[in-house]
C-alpha positions in Angstrom: 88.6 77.0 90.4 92.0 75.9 91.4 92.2 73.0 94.0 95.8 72.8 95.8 98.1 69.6 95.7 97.9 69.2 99.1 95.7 70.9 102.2 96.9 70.7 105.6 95.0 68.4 108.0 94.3 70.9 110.3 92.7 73.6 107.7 90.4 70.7 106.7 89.2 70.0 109.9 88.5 73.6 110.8 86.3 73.7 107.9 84.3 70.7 108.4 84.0 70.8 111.8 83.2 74.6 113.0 82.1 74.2 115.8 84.4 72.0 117.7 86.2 73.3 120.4 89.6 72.7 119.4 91.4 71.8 116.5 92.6 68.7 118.4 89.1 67.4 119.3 88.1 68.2 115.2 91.0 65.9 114.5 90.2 63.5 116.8 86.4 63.6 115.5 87.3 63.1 111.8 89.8 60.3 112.5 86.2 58.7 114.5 84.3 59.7 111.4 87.0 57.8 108.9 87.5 55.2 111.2 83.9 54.3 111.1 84.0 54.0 107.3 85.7 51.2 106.4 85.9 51.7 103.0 86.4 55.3 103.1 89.6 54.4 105.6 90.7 51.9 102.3 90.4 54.4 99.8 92.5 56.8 101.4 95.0 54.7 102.6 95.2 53.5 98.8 95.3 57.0 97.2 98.4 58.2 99.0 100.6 58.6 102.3 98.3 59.4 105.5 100.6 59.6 108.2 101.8 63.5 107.2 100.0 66.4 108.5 98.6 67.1 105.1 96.0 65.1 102.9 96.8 65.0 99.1 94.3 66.3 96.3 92.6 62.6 95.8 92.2 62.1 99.4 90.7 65.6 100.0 88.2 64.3 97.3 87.5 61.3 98.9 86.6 62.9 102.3 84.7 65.5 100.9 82.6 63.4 98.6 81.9 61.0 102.0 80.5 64.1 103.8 78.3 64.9 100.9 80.0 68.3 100.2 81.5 69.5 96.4 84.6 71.5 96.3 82.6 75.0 95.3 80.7 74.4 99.5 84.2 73.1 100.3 85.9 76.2 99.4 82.9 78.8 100.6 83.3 77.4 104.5 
């Protein structure tokens, strides 16, 4: 399995969040999520730049291990 360097903000969020009626209010809702975590919010900020439109390997990780999912689910959605 390869995993990319980056992954676009926007691809992750249509992913985890299906169901949401836009992509804006999946953004919105995973920037709630991560804002309620402060120690998720640390991490992240720690592992790498998180003002782009994109989320680096590491920080993908980190997200994806705090909603309980492995990278084989990850890549299935």
């Amino acid at each position: 399995m390869i995993v990319q360097r980056t992954i676009l903000k926007q691809d992750l969020v249509k992913k985890l969040y299906p169901n949401s009626v836009s992509v804006d209010a999946a953004m919105q809702q995973l920037r709630r999520d991560i804002k309620l975590c402060p120690e998720l919010k640390e991490q992240i900020a720690n592992s790498g730049h998180n003002k782009r439109h994109y989320y680096n390997k590491q920080q993908l990780l980190l997200i994806l291990k705090h909603f309980c999912i492995t990278l084989e689910e990850f890549e299935q959605l």
